[in-house]
C-alpha positions in Angstrom: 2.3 78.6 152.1 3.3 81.5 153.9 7.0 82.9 154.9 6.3 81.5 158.2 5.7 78.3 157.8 8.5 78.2 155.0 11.2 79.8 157.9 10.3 77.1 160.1 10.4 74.6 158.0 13.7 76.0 156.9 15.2 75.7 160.1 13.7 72.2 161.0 15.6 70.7 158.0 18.8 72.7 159.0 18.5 70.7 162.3 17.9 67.7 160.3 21.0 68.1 158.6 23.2 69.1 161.4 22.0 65.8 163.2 22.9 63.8 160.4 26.1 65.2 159.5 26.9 65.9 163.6 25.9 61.7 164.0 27.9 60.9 160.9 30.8 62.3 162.2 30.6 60.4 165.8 29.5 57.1 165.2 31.5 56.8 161.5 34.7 58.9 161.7 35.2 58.7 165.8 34.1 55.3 166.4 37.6 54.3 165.5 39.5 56.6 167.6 37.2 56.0 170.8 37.6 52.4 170.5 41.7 53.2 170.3 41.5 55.1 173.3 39.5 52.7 175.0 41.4 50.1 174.6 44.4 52.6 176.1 42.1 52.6 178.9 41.8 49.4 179.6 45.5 48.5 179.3 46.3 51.3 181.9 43.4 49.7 184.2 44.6 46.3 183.8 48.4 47.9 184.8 47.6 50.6 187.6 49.4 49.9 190.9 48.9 51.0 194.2 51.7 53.5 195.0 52.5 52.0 198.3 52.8 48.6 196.5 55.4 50.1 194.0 57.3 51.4 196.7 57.7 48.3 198.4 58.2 46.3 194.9 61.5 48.8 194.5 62.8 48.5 197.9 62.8 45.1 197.5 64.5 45.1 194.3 67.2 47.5 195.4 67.9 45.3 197.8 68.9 42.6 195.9 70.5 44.4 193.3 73.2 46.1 196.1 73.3 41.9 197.3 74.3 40.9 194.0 76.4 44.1 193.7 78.6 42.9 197.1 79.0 40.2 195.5 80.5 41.1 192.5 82.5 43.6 194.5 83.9 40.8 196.7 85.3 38.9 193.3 89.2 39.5 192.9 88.1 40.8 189.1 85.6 42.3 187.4 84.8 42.8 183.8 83.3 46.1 182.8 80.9 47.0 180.4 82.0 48.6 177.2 85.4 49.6 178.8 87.5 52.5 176.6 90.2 51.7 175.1 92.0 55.1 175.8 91.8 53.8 179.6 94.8 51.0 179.8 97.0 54.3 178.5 95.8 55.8 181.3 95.9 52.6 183.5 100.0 52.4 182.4 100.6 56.2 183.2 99.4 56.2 186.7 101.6 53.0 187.2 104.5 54.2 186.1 104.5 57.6 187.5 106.6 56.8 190.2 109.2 54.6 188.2 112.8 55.8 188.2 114.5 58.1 185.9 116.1 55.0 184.4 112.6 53.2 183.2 110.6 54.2 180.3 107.7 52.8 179.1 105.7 52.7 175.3 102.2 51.4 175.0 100.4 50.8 171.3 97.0 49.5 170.8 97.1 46.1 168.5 93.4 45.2 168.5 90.3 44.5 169.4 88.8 41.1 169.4 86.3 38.6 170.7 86.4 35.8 173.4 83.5 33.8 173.3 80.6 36.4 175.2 83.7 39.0 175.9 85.4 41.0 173.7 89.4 42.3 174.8 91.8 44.9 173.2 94.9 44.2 172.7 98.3 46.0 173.5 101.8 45.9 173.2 104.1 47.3 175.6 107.6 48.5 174.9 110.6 49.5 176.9 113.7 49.2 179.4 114.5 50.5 182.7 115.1 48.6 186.8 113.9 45.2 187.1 111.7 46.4 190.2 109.7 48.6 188.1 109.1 46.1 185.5 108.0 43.8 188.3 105.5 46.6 189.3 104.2 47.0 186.4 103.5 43.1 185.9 101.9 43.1 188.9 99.8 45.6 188.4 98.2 44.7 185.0 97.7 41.0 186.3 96.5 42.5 190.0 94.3 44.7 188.7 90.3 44.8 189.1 89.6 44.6 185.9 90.5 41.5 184.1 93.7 42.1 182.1 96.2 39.0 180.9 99.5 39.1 180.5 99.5 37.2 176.9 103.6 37.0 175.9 106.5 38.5 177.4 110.2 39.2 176.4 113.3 39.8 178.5 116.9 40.8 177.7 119.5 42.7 180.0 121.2 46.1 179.0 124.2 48.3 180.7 124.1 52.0 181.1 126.1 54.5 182.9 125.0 57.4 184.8 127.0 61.0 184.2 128.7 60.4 187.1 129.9 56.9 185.9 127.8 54.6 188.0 126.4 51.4 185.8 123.4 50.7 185.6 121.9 47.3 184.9 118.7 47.3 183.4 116.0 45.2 181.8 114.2 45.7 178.0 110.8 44.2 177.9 108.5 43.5 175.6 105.0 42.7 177.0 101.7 41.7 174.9 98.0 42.5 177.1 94.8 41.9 176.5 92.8 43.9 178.3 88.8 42.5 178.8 85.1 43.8 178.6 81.9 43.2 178.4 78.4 44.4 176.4 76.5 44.6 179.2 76.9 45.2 182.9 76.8 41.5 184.3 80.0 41.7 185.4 80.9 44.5 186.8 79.9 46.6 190.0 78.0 49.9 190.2 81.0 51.4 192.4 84.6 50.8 191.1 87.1 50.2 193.4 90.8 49.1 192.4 92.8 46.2 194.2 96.2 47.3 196.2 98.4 47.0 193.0 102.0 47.8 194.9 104.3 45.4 194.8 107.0 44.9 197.5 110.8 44.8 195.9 112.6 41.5 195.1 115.6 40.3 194.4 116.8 41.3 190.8 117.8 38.1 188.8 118.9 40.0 185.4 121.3 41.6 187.9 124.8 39.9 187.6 126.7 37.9 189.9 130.0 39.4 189.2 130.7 42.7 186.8 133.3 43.8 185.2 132.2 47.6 186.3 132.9 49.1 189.4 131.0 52.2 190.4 133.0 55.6 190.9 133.8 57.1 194.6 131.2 59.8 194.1 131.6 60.2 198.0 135.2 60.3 198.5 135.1 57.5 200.9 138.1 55.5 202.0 140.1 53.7 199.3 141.5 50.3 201.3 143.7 49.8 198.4 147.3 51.0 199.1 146.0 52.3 202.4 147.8 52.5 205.7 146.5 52.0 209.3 148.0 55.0 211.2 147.1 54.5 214.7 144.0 53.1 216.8 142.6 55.0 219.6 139.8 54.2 221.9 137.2 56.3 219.3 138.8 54.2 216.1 141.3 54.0 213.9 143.4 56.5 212.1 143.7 55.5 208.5 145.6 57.2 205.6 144.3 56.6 201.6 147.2 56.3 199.0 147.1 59.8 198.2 148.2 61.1 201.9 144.0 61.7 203.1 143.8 61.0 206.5 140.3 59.6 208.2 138.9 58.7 211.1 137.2 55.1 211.0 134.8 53.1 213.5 133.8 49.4 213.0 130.5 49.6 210.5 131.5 52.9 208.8 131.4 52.5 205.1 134.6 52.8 202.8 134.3 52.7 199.2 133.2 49.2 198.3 132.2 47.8 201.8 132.6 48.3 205.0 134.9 48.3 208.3 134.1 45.2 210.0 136.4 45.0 213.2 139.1 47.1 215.1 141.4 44.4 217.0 143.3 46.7 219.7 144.8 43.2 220.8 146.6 43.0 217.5 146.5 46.4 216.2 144.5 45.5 213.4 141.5 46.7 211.5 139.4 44.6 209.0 137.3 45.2 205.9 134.8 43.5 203.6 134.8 45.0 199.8 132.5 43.9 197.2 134.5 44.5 193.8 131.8 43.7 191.4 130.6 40.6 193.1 133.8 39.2 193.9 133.9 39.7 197.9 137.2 40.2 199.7 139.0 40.6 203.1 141.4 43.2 204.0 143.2 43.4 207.1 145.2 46.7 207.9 148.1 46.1 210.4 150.5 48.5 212.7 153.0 45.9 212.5 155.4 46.3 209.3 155.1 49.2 206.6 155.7 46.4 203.9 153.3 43.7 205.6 150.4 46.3 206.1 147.8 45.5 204.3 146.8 41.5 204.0 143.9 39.5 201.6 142.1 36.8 202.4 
């Protein structure tokens, strides 16, 4: 056999083997990974949508997501979705930013706890101040958009005077809240937007009916007591205090404690109310006698 025939048959097994080992490698060791891929295929086939289809799928469902969202909006509360419990702290501060000098406020974190498919922290407020501002801040945590309950609260009336010597009657409170939240977003709205939490003013009920203290004359108004009606003319009356000040009065000007009510020029009197720490009194000034002045009703 000659170096010819031994090349060629050389190269013919060479082939062989390539074939055998190329065939080994695509029918044994890719098989597998071709059938992965086209099952992949498949899936993608079974799932391929139209674009125009998708487009009109989504519209459809933002529609009735921004329905349902309205709706939830429209609710007096909502209940939001994995809600921070740094954020009643902030809630309280914004609320009692415009609160008088007078009211102070103290907020701790107690807990947090479940409530069948809620969960709520818990908080306990402390402090004192005007009874107004405590009804503000009442409101506001049970008026508020987000669900918060007013769980226990306690009462009790203090006195404090100002450096000028005015009292002050104010209220210590103790107030428990639980403050609500969800896991998921079922409850609440996409946009948040808070209820009108002011409160108009009412009537102070820790506030007592009669007091023992009288607030100073920071103004140096009129003192009816031991005054003296000096003359009337057709503008007012002339009115002298105890200690020898002379003033100038018309009907509805204020004195310290109330008010001039009426100038009588028929019988050259003048009349006041006074409030003295609840207990309301009448006091007529006359021209008549020095020693029969000043009359009490």
């Amino acid at each position: 056999m000659n170096r010819k025939v031994k090349n060629t048959l050389g190269l013919v097994g060479l082939l062989i083997l390539i074939l055998v080992i190329g065939g080994a490698y695509i029918f044994i060791y890719q098989r597998g990974t071709l059938k992965t891929d086209q099952q992949k295929l498949t899936t993608l086939k079974a799932n391929h949508y139209n674009t125009g289809q998708l487009t009109i799928q989504y519209n459809g469902l933002l529609k009735k997501a921004s329905v349902l969202d309205s709706v939830l909006a429209k609710r007096k509360f909502n209940i939001p979705q994995n809600l921070s419990s740094i954020s009643f702290f902030n809630f309280v501060n914004n609320i009692s930013a415009d609160f008088s000098e007078n009211t102070q406020t103290d907020v701790d974190f107690v807990d947090q706890k479940p409530d069948k498919e809620f969960f709520y922290y818990e908080y306990k407020i402390n402090g004192g101040g005007d009874y107004n501002d405590l009804f503000q801040l009442i409101y506001a945590i049970e008026q508020s958009k987000e669900l918060k309950k007013i769980k226990n609260v306690t009462l009790s009336n203090y006195l404090t005077t100002s450096k000028d010597g005015t009292p002050n009657f104010l209220v210590s409170f103790t107030i428990i809240v639980d403050v609500y939240f969800s896991i998921n977003n079922r409850f609440s709205t996409a946009e948040f937007v808070e209820n009108d939490l002011t409160a108009k003013p009412i009537y102070d009920v820790f506030y007592p009916l009669i007091r023992n203290q009288i607030p100073p004359n920071i103004d140096n108004l009129l003192d009816v007591q031991g005054a003296k009606l000096l003359a009337l003319i057709p503008e007012g009356a002339f009115i002298a205090d105890s200690k020898g000040n002379t003033y100038l009065l018309w009907e509805g000007q204020q004195v310290y404690l109330g008010y001039l009510t009426k100038i009588d020029y028929d019988h050259n009197t003048v009349s006041f109310i006074l409030n003295k720490g609840g207990i309301i009194e009448k006091v007529d000034l006359s021209l008549e006698k020095e020693g029969t002045n000043k009359k009490k009703h």
